[in-house]
N, C-alpha and C positions, 0 to 999 in steps of 0.2 A: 316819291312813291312810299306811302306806308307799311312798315313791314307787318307782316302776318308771323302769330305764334304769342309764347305766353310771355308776353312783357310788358313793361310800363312804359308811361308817360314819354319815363326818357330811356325807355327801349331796355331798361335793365330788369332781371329777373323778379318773379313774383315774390312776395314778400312773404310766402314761408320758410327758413332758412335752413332746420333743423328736425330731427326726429329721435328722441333716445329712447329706451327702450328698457325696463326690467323687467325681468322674469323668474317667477317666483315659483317654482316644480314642487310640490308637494303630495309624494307617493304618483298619483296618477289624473291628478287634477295643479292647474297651475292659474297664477294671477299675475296678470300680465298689466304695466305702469305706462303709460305713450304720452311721452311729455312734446308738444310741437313746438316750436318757438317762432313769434312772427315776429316782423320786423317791419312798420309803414314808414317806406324811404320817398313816400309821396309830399308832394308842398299843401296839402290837402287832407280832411279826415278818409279814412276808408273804408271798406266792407270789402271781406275777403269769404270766399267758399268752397270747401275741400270735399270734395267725394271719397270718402274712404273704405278700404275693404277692412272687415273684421272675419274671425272665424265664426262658421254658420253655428253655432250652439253658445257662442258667448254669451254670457250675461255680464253688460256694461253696466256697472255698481258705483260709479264717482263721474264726477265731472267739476271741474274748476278750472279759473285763470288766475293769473298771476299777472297784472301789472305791476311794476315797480316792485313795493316792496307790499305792496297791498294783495291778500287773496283772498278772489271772490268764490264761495264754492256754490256750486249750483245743485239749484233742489227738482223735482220729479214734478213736473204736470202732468195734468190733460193738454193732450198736446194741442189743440188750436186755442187754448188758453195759453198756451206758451207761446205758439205763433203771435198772438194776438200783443203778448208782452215785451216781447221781440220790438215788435214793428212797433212801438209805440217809443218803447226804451231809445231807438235808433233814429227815430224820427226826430225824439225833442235830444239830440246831441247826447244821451248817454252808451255809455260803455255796455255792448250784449252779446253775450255768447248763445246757442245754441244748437244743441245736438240731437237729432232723431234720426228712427231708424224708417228705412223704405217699407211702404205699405208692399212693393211686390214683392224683395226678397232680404230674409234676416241678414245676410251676410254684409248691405251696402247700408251705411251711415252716410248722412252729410253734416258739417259741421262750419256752422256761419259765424262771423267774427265780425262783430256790429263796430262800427263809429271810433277806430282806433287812431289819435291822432296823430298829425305829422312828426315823423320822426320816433314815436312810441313804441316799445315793446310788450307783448303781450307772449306768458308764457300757460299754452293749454294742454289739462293735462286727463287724461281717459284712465282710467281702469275697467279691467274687466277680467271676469272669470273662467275658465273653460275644461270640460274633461279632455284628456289625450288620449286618444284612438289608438288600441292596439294592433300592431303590421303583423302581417303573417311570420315572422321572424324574430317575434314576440318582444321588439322592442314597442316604443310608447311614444307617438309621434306630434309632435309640435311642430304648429305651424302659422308662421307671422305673416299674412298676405302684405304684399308687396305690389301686387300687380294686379289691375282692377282692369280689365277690355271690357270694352262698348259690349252691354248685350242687345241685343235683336229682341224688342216688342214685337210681336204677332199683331195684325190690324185685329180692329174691334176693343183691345184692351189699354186699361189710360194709362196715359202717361207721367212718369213721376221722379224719384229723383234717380233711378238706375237709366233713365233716358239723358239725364244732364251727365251722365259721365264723360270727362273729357281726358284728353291725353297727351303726350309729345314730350319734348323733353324735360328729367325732373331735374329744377337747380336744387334741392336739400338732399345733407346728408342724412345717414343710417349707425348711430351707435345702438349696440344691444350687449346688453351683459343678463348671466342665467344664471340662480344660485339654485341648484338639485338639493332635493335632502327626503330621507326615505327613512322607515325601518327595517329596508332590503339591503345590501349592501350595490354599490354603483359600479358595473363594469365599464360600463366605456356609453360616452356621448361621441357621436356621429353626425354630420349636416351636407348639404349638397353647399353649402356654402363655406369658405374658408375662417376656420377657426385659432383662436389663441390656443395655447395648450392650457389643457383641464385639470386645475388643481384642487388635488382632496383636502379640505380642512379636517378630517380626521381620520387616524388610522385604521378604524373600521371600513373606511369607505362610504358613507351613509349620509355625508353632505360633500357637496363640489361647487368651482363654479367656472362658468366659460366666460369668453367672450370674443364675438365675432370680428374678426380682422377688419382692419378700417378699408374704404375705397368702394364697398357695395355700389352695384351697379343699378340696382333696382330693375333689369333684366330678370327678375324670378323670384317666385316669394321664399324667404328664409325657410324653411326645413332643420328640424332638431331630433334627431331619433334618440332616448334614453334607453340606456339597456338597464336593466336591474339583475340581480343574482333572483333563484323564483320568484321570475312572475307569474303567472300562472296559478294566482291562490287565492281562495276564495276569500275577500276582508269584509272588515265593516267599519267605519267611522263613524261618533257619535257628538255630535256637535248642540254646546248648548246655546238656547235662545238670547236674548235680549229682553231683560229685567223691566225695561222700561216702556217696551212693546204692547200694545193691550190685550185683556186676557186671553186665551184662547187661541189667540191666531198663530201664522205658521210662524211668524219672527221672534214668539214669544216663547212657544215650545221648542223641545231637543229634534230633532233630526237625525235620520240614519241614513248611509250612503252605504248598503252593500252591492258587494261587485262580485258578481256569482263566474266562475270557471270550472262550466260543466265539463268532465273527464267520461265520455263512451267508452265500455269495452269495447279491447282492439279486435275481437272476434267479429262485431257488429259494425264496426268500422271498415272492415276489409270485404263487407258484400256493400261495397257500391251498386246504386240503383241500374235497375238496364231499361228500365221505361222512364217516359216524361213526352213531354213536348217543348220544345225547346227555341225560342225564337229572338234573333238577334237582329237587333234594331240598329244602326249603325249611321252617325251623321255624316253627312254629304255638304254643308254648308261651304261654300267658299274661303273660312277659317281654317276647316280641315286640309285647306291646300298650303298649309303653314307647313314651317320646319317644325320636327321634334325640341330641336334644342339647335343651339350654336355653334354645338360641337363640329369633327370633320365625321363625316361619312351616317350626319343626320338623314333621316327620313322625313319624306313629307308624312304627316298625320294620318291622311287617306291610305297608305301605303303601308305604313305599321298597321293600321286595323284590318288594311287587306291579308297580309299575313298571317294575323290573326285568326282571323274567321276561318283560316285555312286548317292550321292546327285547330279551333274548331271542332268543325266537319269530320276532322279524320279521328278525333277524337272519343264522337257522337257511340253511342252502342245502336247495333242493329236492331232493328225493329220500332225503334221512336220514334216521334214525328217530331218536323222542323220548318223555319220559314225563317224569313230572311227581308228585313226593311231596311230600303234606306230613305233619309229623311232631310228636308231642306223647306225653302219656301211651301214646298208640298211634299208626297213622299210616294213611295211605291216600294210592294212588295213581289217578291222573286215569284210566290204560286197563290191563287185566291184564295186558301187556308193550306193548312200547315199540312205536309206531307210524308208518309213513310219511310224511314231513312232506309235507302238501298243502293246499289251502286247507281243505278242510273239517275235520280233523283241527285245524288248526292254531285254526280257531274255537270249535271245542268246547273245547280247551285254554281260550280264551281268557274265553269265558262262565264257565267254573270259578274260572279266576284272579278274575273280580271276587269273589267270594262269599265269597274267603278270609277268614279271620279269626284271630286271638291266641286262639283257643277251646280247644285242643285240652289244657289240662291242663301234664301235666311235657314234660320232656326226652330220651326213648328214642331217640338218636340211634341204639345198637346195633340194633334189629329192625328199622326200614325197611332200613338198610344190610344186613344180612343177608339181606333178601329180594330185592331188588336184583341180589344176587352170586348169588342161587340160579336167576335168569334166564340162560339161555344166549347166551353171547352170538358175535357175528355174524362172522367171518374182514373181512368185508369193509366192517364198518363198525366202526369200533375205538372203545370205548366210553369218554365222558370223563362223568365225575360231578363236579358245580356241586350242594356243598352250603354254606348258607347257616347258622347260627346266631349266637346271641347266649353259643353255648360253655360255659355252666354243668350243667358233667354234673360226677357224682361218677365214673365209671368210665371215664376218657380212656385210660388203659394197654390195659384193653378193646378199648374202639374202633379203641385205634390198632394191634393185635395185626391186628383181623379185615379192617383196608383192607392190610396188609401178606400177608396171607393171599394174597390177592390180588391184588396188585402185577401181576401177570403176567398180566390180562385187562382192564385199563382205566389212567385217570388219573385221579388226585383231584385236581381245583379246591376248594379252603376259602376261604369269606371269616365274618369274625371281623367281629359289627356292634353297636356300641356299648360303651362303657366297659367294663372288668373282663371282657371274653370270653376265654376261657381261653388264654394262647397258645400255652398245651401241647397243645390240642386240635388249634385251627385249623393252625398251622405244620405241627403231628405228622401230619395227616392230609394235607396236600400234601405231607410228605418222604417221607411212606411209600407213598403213592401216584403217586409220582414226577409232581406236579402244581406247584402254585404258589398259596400263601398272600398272601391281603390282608384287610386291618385297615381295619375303616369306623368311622372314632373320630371325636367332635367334632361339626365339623358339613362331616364329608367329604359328596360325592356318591357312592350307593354306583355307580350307571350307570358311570362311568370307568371304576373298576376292576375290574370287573365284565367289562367289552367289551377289556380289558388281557386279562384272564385270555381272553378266549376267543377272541382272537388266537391266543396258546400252544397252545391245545385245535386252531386250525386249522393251527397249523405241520406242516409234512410232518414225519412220526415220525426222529430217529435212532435207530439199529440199530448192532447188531455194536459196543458201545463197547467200547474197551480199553486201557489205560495200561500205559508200556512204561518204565523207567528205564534209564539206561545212567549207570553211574557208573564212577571209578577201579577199578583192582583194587586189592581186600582192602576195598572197601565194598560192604557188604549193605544192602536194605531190604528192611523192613518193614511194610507195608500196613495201614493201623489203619483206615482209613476203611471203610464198606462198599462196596461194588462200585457205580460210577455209572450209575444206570436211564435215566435223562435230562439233556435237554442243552437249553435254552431259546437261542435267540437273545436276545443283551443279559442274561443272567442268569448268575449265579457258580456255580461249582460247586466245593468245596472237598475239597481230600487233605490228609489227616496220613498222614505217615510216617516211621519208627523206622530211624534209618542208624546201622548197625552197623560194627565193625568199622573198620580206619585204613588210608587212602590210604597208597598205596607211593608217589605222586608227585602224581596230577594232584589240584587243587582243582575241578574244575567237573562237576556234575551235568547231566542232561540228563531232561526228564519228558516223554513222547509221549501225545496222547490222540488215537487214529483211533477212524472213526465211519461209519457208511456215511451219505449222505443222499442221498435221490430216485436210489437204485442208485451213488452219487458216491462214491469212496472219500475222504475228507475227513482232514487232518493237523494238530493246533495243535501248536506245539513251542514249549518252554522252555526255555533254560540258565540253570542258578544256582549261585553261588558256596557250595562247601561249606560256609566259616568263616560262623562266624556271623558275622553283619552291623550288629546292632544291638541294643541293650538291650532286652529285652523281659521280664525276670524270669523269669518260667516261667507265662507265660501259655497259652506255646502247649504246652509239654507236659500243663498243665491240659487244656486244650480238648480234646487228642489221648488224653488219658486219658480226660474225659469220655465220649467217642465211643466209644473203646472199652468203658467199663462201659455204655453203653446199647443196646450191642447185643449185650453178655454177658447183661444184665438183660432184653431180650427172648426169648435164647433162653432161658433158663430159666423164660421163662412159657410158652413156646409148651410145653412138658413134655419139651424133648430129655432124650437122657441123658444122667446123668451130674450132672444137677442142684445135689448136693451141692460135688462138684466147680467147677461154676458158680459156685455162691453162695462158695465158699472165695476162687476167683479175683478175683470182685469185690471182698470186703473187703478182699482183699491191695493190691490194684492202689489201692482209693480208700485204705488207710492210708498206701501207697508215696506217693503222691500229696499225700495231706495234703486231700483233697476230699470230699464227702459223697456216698452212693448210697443206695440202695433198703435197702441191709443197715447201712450205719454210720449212727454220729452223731458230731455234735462236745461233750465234755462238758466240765464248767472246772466242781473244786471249791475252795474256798480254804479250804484246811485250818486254817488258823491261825484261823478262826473261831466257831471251837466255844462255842456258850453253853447254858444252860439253856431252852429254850422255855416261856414262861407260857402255857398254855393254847393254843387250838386256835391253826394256818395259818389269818389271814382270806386267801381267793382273789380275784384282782380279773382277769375277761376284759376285754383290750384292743381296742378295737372297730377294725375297719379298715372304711374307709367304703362304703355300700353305696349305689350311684347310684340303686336306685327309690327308696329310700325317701326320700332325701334329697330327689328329685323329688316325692316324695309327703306331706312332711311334713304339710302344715298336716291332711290327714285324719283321721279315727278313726271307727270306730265298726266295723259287721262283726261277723256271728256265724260261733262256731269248730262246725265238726259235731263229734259225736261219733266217736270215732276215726279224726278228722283230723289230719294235723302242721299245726304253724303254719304252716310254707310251703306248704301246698295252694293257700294263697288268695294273689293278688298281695301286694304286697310294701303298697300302699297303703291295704291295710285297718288297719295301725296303724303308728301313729307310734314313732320312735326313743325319745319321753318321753313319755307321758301321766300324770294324775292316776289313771287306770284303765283297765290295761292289758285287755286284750279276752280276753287270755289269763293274765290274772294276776302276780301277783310270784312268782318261782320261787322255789322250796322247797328244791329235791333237783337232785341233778347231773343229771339226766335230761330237767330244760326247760332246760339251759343252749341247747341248740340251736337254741331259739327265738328268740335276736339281745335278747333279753331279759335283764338281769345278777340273777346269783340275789349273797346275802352270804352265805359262808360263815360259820358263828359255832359250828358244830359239826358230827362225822362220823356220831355214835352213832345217828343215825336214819335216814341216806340211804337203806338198804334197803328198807328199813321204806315209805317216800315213795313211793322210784321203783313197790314192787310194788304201792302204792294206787292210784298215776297210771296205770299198765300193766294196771290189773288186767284189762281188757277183751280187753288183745295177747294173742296168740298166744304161747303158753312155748315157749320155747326150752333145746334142753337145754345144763346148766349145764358152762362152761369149767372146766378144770385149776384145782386152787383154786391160786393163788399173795401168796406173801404181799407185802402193799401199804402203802408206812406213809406217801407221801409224799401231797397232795391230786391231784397228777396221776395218782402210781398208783392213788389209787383210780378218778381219772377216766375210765382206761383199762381197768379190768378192768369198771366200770358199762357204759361204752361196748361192751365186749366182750360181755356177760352178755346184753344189752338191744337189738344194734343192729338187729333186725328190727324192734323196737317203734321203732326214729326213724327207718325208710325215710320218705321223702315221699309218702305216697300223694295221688295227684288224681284228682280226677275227671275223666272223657273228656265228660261233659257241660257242666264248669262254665265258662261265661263267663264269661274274666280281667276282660276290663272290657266292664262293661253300663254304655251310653251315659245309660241310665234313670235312673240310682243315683243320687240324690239325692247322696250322698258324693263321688262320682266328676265328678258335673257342674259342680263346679270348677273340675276343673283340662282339662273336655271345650275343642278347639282348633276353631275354623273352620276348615273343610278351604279350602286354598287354590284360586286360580284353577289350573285344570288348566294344566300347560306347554302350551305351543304346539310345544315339537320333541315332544311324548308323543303329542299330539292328532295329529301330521302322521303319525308313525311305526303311531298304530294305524289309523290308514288304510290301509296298503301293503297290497297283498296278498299274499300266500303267494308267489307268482313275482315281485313284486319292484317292480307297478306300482301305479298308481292310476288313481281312477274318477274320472273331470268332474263334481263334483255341486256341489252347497249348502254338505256342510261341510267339503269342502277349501277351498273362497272363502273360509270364515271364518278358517279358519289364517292363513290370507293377508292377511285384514282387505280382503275385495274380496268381490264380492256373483257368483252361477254365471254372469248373466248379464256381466261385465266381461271373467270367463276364456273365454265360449263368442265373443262378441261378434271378440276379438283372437285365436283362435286361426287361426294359418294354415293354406291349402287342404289344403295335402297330408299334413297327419298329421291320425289320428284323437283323439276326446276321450280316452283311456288318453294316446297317446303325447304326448298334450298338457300332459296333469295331471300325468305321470310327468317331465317334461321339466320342469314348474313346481317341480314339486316338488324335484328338485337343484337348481335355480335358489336356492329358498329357502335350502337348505339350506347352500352355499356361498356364498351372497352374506348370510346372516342367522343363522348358527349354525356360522360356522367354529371360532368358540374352542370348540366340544363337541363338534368332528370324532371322535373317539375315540368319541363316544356313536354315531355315525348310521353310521360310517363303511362297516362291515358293508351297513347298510340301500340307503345310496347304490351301492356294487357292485354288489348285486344288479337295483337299480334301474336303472343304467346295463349294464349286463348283457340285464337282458330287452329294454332299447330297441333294442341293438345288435342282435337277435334279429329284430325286427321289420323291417330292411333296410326302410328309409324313407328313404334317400338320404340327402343332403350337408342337415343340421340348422343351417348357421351363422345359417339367417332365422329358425327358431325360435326358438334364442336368444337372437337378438337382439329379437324380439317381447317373448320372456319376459322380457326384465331391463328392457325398457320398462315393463311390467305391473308389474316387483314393485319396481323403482327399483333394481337390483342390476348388478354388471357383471364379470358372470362369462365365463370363454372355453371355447367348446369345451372346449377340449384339458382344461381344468381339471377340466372335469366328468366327464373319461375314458369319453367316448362313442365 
């Protein structure tokens, strides 16, 4: 019997071996080195292919191999000229690397490794460049994707290289080493991952370096939070061009990278909005029936956002309107449009929310979101959208087109929840929705950040922004960035721009950003020294380049005119650059290698690891329907390696998709396979024939020919995980003891207070009669329990202020409503009762 999973010939592991890793942190932009190393332990030449994840805002700026002691470094195409170079290189026995990224989402690269001979080594190496994203806790977060899950194409849209993701178990390691360096001084680095200890090379503090403990599991992607002493300051960086660059262009001029840190008065800060419309979109996909993390006493996914939505609700200010999606194969909303937050309203939401469940099938993040925008919406209540995913879609460029659509009648809040969620999605859909992106990795809480984000949602709007420069005479700029939608208190907002042209005298720039806020006319100002300042390579004309081709690469999907035009300018700009887009690739033939080939390309798919299954190892078993993909069904109906795969050993490039490794051993029959395997699909009429000699080109014209027969079709009926399943009641968790701040919060009501009963005492760990017994004359059982209740909550729940804090406002709010005079005896009653010793004033009554 043949075994199934990723190995060779003679059953031993695929021939990437290796992954090291450096990282280069400079202030709040870093450059990251990914050297792989292969290894062909075949009797045979080979052809290996890696799907890899990068961060969704990288700009990949290098690519080379290294055989022997020879390196080839690879230059910038038009990428079907690269293809085309590829397959010709590999075909007549030479040596070919190449790397491009996915037409559906920035974040997935694949990287093919042509005609390596037996026994040869081959060492490949990436760079790329990226900003780091400031957390609410105002550290600066890096982050090395590790974990790439199968995303779910929606039918109707093609298939491409985010559909060839495969998975199971990874044989190479993970070395990474970090060297920080700033003109901030460095508090402390931090990772969900296990760290070397962090040595300052200088006594200021202002360079360091780590490095990650060996043994990575590749369960989760690396995480690096930097702290800085202020951060929080508004810079600029001024980086010069390249001399040899032609005139004019961006490579050849200086560049600025300010980083604006708007500061709101606290006065205007502290009236939080009390309207909006407010609607939370929340997946249901069969993925969502995952663990959090690995830890003891995780949640399923479903379950933490159920919670959520709770805090939420009780959060919501009165009078608002709200709705409620959830989303899978297809989707469904709680009311036909959005409705008045009141208590009754708010409890029929709330009966719904228990029922949810990971049932609903795939990932169609696009049709809820389109129905949604097809709602009119309200002048006077300005609509912010809290959607929730675990991110694996094939069609993010989609999605992120139609929240830009738009832009101009709400905010998009994204949170990205558990390992490998796309960051192209999540990020892409807060930038473009002029909202704010957070990442629930590990074993974060997602409630924090959650109630972070809907701080943002309640800030009074800015308006009217606009950037003004005054520089020297005889210098020009150039505006690369797009125009700034939004302005967050404590959040960064980032301009690139192109200064032309030479100073007749002065060195000193100046950048204005006004803003109205609450009718306020508002000013932040910058001065920055023209010369550059400091070594930086060309990171930031990368960055500034990037920026610019992605928003050249949007309009030319939106269908402006001129398209051709479009597509010219991008390739121009990413070869000027030396960077990859939507149109190039980076290719590296080594010519000097030309041999005879013996018989066919064996192929070997390099697996990048896949968190359900690895969660779901030990299982097997599960029937496939008939014309089902393998991923209809959770990820835990088979294993990475079985004796007898549930879906068999592949045959034909056509189940490579499966996460399953087919051996290549011959071409002359793929056809022949694929149209036995298919025979059921639907035909599709056939592409431009082109001719294909390489085993990638034929992978791509199959792919092409075929990719309606490898949508993911699911069912809207199938439950991802049944509690019943013999299979699954393994790895089934005791639900834990419910929180006590959950149990307090679903208590409140809709205006803010609480009822004197039975099972707020139990929150309390005290019986109705202790609270009815001490409550004093003059306030009623509401103003009683409502009073208990902040007592609790700041004398027993301050380190989760962030979670309640919403809650307690409104709670203190309605009591102050109730004009019950001078409360210091209550308090003082209440922190007798609960043993707490909280003050008035603290409790902002």
């Amino acid at each position: 019997m043949e075994i199934c999973g990723l190995v060779t010939e003679k059953n031993e592991p695929v021939p990437l071996k290796s992954i090291s890793v450096e990282v280069l942190v400079q202030d709040h932009v870093a450059t990251v080195s990914s050297t792989l190393q292969y290894v062909n332990e075949e009797e045979r030449p080979l052809e290996a292919l890696f799907v890899l994840p990068l961060p969704a805002d990288a700009a990949v700026c290098h690519f080379s191999a290294k055989i022997g002691e020879q390196e080839i470094v690879a230059e910038v195409q038009d990428k079907e000229t690269a293809r085309d170079q590829y397959d010709d290189a590999v075909s007549s026995g030479q040596q070919a690397f190449l790397l491009e990224e996915s037409a559906e989402s920035p974040d997935v690269f694949r990287l093919s490794v042509g005609c390596l001979s037996a026994g040869q080594n081959a060492a490949v190496t990436i760079i790329y460049v990226t900003e780091l994203a400031v957390q609410a806790d105002h550290s600066l977060r890096f982050c090395l994707p590790a974990v790439l899950n199968p995303r779910y194409t929606p039918a109707g849209s093609a298939a491409g290289i985010v559909s060839e993701i495969s998975s199971g178990a990874v044989p190479y390691t993970l070395t990474l080493s970090v060297h920080v360096s700033s003109p901030k001084p460095i508090s402390k680095l931090e990772s969900n991952c296990t760290l070397d200890p962090l040595v300052f090379l200088h006594s200021d503090h202002t360079q360091a370096t780590v490095n990650l403990s060996p043994g990575h599991m590749f369960d989760k992607d690396v995480e690096l939070f930097v702290y800085y002493q202020d951060t929080h300051q508004t810079s600029a960086i001024v980086e010069a061009g390249v001399t040899t660059a032609p005139p004019g262009s961006l490579m050849r001029d200086p560049v600025v990278m300010i980083s604006l840190y708007p500061e709101f008065p606290e006065e205007v800060m502290k009236s939080l909005a009390t309207r909006g419309e407010f609607v939370f979109v929340i997946d249901r996909s069969g993925s969502m029936g995952s663990m959090m993390h690995h830890g003891k006493g995780a949640q399923r996914r479903i379950e933490s956002a159920k919670d959520t939505l709770l805090l939420l609700l009780k959060s919501l200010p009165m009078g608002c309107y709200f709705n409620i999606y959830g989303f899978g194969s297809d989707f469904e909303n709680f009311f036909p449009q959005s409705v008045v937050y009141k208590q009754k309203t708010m409890d029929q939401a709330l009966k719904r929310i228990k029922k949810m469940r990971a049932d609903m099938g795939g990932t169609e993040t696009l049709q809820p979101l389109k129905h949604i925008y097809s709602q009119r919406c309200n002048p006077k209540h300005p609509r912010q959208l809290f959607i929730f995913t675990d991110g694996e879609v094939g069609n993010t460029k989609e999605v992120l087109d139609l929240v830009k659509s738009h832009a101009h009648s709400h905010r998009c809040f994204s949170f990205g929840i558990g390992e490998g969620a796309s960051a192209a999605l999540i990020t892409g859909m807060a930038r473009e929705g002029s909202g704010h992106a957070q990442f629930i990795t590990d074993s974060d809480r997602m409630q924090p950040k959650v109630m972070q984000s809907l701080r943002f949602a309640l800030q009074p709007a800015v308006v009217n922004i606009s950037v003004d420069w005054i520089l020297p005479d005889g210098v020009t700029v150039d505006t690369l960035s797009p125009p700034i939608s939004v302005l967050f208190q404590g959040q960064r907002a980032l301009i690139y721009a192109q200064l032309k042209g030479e100073s007749s005298g002065g060195s000193e720039g100046t950048v204005s950003v006004k803003y109205s806020l609450k009718d306020q006319p508002v000013t932040n100002q910058l001065h920055f020294c023209l010369k550059p300042t400091e070594e930086t390579g060309l990171s930031i004309h990368r960055l500034a380049a990037r920026t610019l081709i992605r928003s050249l690469e949007q309009e030319e999907r939106s269908g402006a005119a001129g398209v051709e035009g479009i597509r010219s300018r991008i390739v121009e700009l990413s070869v000027q650059a030396g960077m990859s887009s939507v149109h190039t690739a980076f290719i590296a033939v080594n010519k000097d290698s030309r041999q005879t080939v013996k018989g066919p390309l064996l192929q070997r798919r390099v697996p990048t690891h896949d968190w359900y299954r690895s969660l779901n190892a030990p299982l097997c078993g599960g029937v496939l329907q008939k014309g089902m993909s393998t991923y209809d069904y959770p990820r835990a109906l088979y294993p990475p390696m079985c004796a007898q795969s549930v879906i068999g050993c592949a045959s034909s490039l056509s189940e490579m998709d499966s996460g399953v490794f087919s051996r290549r051993v011959g071409r002359d029959n793929q056809d022949e396979d694929m149209d036995r395997n298919y025979a059921a699909q639907p035909a599709q009429p056939p592409a431009p024939e082109r001719k294909t000699k390489s085993l990638l080109g034929k992978l791509r014209r199959a792919l092409s020919l075929n990719h309606e027969s490898q949508k993911f079709r699911r069912s809207k009926k199938m439950d991802a995980y049944d509690e019943s399943d013999s299979c699954s009641a393994s790895l089934a968790i005791k639900e834990t003891q419910k929180d006590p701040l959950l149990q307090l919060v679903s208590l409140q009501k809709a205006s803010g207070c609480w009822d004197l009963d039975a099972t707020l005492a139990d929150v309390f760990g005290k019986t109705e009669d202790e609270l009815t017994n001490q409550k004093p004359a003059q306030v009623d059982g509401s103003v009683w329990a409502t009073l208990l209740a902040l007592i609790w909550l700041y004398g027993c729940k301050i380190e989760q202020q962030v979670e309640w804090q919403f809650v307690a406002m409104k709670a203190a709010s309605w009591i102050g409503s109730q004009k019950v005079g001078d409360l210091s005896q209550c308090v003082c009653a209440g922190n007798v009762l609960l043993g707490c010793q909280v003050t008035k004033e603290t409790l902002g009554i």
